[in-house]
N, C-alpha and C positions, 0 to 999 in steps of 0.2 A: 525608601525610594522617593526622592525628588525632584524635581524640574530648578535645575539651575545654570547659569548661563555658564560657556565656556570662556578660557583664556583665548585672545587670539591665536592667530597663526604661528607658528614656531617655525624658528627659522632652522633649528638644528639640524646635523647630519642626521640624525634618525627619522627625520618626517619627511617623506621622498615627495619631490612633484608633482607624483598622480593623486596624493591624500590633500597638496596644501592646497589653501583656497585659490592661488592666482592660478593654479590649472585645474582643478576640481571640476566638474560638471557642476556643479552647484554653485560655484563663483566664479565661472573664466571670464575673459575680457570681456568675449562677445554678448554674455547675457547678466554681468553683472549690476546692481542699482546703483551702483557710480560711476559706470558710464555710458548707461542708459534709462532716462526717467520712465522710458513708458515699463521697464521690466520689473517684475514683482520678484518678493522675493521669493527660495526653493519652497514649495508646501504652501504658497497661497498663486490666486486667481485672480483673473478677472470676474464683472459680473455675471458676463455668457459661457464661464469654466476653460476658455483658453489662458494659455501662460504661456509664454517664450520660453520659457524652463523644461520642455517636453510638448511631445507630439500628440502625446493621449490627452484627451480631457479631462479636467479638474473638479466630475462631478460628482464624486461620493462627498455625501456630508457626515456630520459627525455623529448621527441618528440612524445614518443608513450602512455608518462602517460597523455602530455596537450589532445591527442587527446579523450584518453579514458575519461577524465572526461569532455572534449568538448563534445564528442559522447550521454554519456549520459545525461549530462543538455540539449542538443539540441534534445529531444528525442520526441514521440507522444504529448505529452500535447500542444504546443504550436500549432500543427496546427489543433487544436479543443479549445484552452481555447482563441483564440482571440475574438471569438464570443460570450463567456460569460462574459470576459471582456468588451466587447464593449457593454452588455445588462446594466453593472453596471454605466460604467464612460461616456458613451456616444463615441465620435468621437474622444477622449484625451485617446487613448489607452495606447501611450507610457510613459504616467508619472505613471499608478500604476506598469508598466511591470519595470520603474527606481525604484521605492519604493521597489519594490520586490526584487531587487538586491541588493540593500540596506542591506535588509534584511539579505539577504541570505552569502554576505560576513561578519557579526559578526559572526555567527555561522562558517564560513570558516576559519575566522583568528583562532578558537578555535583550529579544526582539522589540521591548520598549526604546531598549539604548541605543540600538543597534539602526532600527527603523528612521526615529528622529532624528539623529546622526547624518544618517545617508540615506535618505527619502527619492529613492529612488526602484523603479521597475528590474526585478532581477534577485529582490532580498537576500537568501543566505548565500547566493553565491557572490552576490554586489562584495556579498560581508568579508567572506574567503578571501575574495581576492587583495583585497585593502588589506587583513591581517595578515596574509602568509607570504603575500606576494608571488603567488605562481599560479598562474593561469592554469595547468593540472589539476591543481588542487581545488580549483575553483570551478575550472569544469565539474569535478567529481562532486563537488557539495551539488550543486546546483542540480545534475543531471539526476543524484539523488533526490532532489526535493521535485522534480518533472517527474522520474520513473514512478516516484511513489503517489501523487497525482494523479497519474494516468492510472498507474493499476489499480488504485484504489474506486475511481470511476466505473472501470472495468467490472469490479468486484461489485459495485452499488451499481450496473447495470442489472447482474444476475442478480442480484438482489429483488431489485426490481421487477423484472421476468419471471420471479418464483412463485411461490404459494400464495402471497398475499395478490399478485395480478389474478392469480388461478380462480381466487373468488368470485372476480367478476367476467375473465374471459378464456376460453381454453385457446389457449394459440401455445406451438411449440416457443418454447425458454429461448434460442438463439434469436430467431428472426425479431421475436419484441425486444432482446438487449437491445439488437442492431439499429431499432425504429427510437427506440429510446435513444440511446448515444445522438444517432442525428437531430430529433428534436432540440437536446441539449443544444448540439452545435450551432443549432439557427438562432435562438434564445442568444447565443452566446455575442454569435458575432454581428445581435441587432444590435447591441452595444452596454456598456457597462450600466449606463443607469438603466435598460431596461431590466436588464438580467437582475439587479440589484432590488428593482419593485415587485419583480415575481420574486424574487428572493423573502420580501417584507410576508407576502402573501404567503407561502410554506415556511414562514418560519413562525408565525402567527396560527397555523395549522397544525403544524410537528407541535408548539407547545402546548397548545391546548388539548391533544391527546396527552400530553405529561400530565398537565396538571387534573385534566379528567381522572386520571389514577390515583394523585393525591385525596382529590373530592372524593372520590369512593371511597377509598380507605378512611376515610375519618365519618363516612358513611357508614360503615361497617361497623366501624369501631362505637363510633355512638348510638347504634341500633344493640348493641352486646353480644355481636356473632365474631370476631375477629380477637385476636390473641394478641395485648401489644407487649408482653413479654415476651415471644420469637425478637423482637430486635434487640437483646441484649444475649443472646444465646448462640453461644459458637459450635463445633463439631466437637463430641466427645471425645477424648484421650492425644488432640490436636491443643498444642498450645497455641493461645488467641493471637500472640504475636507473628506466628509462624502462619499461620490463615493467614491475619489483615495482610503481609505483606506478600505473599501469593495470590489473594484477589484483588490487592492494587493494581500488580502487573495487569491483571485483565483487566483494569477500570482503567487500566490509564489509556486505553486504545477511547474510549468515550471524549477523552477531552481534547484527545488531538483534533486538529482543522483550526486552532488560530494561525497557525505559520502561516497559513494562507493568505491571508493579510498584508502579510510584509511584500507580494506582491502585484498589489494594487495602490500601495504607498505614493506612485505619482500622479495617481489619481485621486488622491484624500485633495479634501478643501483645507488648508493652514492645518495638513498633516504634523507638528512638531505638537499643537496645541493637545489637537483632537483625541490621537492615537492612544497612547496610553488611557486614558478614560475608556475609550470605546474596549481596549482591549480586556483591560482587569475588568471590567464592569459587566461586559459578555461573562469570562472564565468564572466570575465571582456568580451570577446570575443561575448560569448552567450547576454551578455546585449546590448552591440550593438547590434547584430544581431536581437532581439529583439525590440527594440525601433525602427531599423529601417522599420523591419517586421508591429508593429503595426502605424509609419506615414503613409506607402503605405499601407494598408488596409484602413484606415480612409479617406486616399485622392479616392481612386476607388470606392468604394460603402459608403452608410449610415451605421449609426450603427443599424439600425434597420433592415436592409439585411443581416448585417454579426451577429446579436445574433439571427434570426430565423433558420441557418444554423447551420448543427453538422459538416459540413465540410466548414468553412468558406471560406479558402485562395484557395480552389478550385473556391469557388466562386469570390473571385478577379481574379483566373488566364481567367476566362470563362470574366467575366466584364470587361477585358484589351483587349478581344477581339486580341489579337497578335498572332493565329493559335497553340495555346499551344495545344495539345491534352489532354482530361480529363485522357485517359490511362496512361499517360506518370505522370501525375503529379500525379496519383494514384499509381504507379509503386511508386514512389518516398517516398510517402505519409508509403508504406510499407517496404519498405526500414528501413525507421526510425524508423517505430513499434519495428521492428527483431533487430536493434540495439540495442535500450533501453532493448529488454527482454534481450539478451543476455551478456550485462552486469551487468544488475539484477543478473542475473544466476552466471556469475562471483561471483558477491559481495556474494550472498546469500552461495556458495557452500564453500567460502574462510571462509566466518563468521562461517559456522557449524564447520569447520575443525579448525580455531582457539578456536571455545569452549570446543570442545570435546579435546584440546591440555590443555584449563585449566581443564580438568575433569568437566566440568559444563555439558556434552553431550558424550553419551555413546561413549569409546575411539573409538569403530570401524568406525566413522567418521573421525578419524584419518588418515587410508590408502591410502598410496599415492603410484598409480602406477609407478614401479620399472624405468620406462625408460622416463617414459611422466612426471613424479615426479607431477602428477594433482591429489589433491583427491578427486577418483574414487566415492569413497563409498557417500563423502558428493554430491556431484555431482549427483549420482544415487537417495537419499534419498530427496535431494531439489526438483528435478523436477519431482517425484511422488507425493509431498503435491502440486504443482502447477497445476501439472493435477486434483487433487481432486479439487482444489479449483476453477478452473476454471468449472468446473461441477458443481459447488455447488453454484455459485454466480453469480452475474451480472455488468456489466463494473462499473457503478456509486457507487454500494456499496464497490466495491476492491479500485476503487478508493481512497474513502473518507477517508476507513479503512488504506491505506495506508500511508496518509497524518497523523492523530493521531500518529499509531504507530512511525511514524519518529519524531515527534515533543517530544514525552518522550524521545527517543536516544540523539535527540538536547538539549534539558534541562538539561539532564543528563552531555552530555560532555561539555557544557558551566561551570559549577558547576564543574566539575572536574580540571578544568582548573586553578580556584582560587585555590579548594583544593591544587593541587597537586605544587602549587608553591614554597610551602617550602623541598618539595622534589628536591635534586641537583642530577642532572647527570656529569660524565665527560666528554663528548662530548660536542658539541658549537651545537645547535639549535636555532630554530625559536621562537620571543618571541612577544607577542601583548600587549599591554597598557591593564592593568586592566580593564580599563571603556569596551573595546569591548564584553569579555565574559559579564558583566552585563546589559548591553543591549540586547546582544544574550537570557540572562535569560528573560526578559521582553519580547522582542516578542514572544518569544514561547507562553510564560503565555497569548499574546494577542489572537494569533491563537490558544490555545485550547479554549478559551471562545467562540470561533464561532462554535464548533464545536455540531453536531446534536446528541441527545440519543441515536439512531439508530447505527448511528457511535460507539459510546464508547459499546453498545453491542454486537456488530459484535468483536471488538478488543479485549474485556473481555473474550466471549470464547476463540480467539487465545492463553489467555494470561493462558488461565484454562489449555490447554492441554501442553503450556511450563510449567507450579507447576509441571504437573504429572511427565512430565519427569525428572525434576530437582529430583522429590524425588525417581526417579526410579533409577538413577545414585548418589543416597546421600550415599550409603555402599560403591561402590566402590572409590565414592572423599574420605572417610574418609582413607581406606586402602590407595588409595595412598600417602596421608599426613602422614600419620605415616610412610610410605615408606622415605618421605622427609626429616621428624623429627630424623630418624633413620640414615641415609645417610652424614646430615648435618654435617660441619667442626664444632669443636668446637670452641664457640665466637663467 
């Protein structure tokens, strides 16, 4: 994987007008640097984070994008999915949690290429639409990567509202999702850098409860109460390959939340530079952390302790016996919940506002308030489907349904990737070796095969009320394209 610049613009029949540079979003007449000095180029700023290149602000930097996609890989799942892991592989937690990383950077190298590329608000569906050329199809990627967003909020709402709130406050489970989700909202739409420093601050939280886990286990272990041969020992009469590759499946739900990234991409500062570092360096980050998380689990307790727990590593920090208080590491435990939703929220409000920018979602998702430049509207309209759905469902089915919907997003911009190769930019981007998108093809194909009927119906209706909307907003896409048709330079 390397950063190396592209050929110009091609002139060929295969490179249509909407990809080349002289109509591109990213180089049309109007905001191009030759023939306007004051304009920067796509993915840099000015020094106040305005650009002519886009309406949102150019304030993430490239410290605060490792963090935001560290925030959200390191997000609820892992301090519940060790113990599911541990019911598959046995005491060898940390080789499916390496598989899963594995995993998870093909599909990464994808959105490296694909991000730098077209650094723009809207990510997999920006992407759909450039390779496949159909606005359907584009809607469908895209609504997939919103649905799954929002439910997944949803899901880290209840989460949220469960047992670890229960510690400190008895209130029924609905009404504090509901208090929760709003919260989120206000955070959201005080604006991207704010959301992005509370973001610094729980994800500085969430990991120090990780690595508190590590410290103890090596606590354990050097006091001579812990067993560090459990992490070489799998399920008896289970062959090891047939485990690791059953509790990848469930680890790979831990590293999802970088796609989330890809849109905030017009708001990275000299996003073509930054990105990929910030991304692998998050993914890479979180995989230690990981691995190191499940050796110190497997050395403190059996695997057969930590998969009858929904709160495992609570259980190792209680089995280290080192005066940890349960409140404190529940405190902690909630911390991370409110991260992950809230850069859901992020992802999900950004994805609406770049769809309805390609007219795929009714334009008044569009509006972006005048001084905070956050949009408002998509922001308000995400976290009312989140409340409904949190009302409407249960943590295991948002879950599962969540993991589907993101694996179509992932198939999709894997596949885009080869597509869109013979398409040239003029800018120098991020470029990955063929073989990785085709491999990123294959695992997804693998991870839908496991996946339960239940699941694909739950996601089938999401997928029924994005047709409606699509077709409710199909007169005004048309007016506007003939707007464009009309407007267009000749040639």
């Amino acid at each position: 994987m390397n950063d190396q610049p592209t050929e110009g613009a091609s002139t060929s029949p295969e490179t249509s007008p909407e990809t080349s540079p002289e109509t591109s979003p990213e180089t049309s007449p109007a905001t191009s640097p030759a023939t306007s000095p004051a304009t920067s180029p796509a993915g840099s700023a000015a020094p106040d984070g305005t650009d002519p290149d886009t309406r949102l602000r150019r304030a993430v930097t490239g410290p605060l994008l490792y963090l935001f996609i560290l925030g959200d890989v390191l997000g609820a799942g892992v301090y519940a999915l060790v113990g599911e892991v541990a019911g598959e592989v046995g005491g060898a937690i940390w080789v499916p949690l390496l598989a899963a990383l594995v995993l998870a950077l093909l599909t990464a190298g994808s959105y490296a290429e694909l991000v730098t590329k077209y650094p723009r608000a809207g990510g997999s569906a920006l992407f759909a639409e450039r390779a496949f050329r159909s606005p359907l199809v584009a809607f469908l990627v895209g609504f997939c990567m919103l649905a799954a967003g929002v439910t997944s909020a949803a899901g880290l709402a209840l989460a949220f509202a469960g047992d670890y709130l229960g510690v400190f406050l008895d209130v029924p489970a609905a009404p504090a999702a509901l208090v929760f989700l709003l919260a989120v909202a206000l955070l959201n739409a005080r604006g991207i850098q704010e959301s992005l420093r509370a973001n610094l601050v729980m994800t500085l939280v969430e990991t120090s409860g990780l690595v508190l886990v590590v410290v103890l286990g090596a606590v354990v272990l050097g006091r001579g109460d812990g067993d560090p041969g459990r992490a070489l020992e799998f399920p008896p009469g289970v062959s090891a390959a047939t485990a690791v590759l059953s509790a990848a499946l469930l680890a790979y739900y831990s590293f999802v939340g970088f796609e989330t990234s890809a849109n905030v991409a017009e708001e990275v500062r000299d996003v073509r530079r930054v990105y990929p570092r910030a991304l692998f360096g998050a993914l890479l980050t979180a995989g230690v952390v990981y691995v190191l998380v499940g050796l110190a689990a497997a050395v403190v307790l059996p695997p057969d302790e930590l998969a009858g727990s929904t709160g495992p590593l609570l259980e190792v920090v209680r089995a280290a016996d080192a005066g940890i208080p349960d409140r404190l590491f529940s405190a902690v435990a909630l911390v991370a919940v409110a991260n992950g939703a809230l850069l859901t929220m992020i992802m999900a409000s950004r994805m609406a506002y770049g769809l309805a920018e390609q007219h795929l979602l009714p334009a008044v998702l569009g509006r972006v308030l005048p001084r905070r430049r956050t949009p408002w509207v998509a922001i308000a309209v995400t976290t009312a489907v989140a409340m409904g759905l949190a009302l409407a469902g249960d943590l295991a089915t948002l879950a599962n349904t969540v993991v589907l919907l993101l694996l179509v997003v992932f198939l999709s911009t894997n596949t885009a990737v080869l597509v869109l190769r013979r398409d040239r930019v003029a800018a120098p981007h991020f470029r990955v070796p063929a073989v990785v998108p085709v491999l990123g093809i294959a695992s997804c194909l693998l991870l839908f095969w496991q996946q339960e009927a239940r699941t694909w119906g739950f996601a089938g209706v999401l997928l029924a009320v994005g047709l409606v909307l699509y077709l409710v907003t199909a007169v005004p896409r048309r007016r506007a394209a003939a707007r464009e048709r009309e407007h267009a330079p000749v040639g």
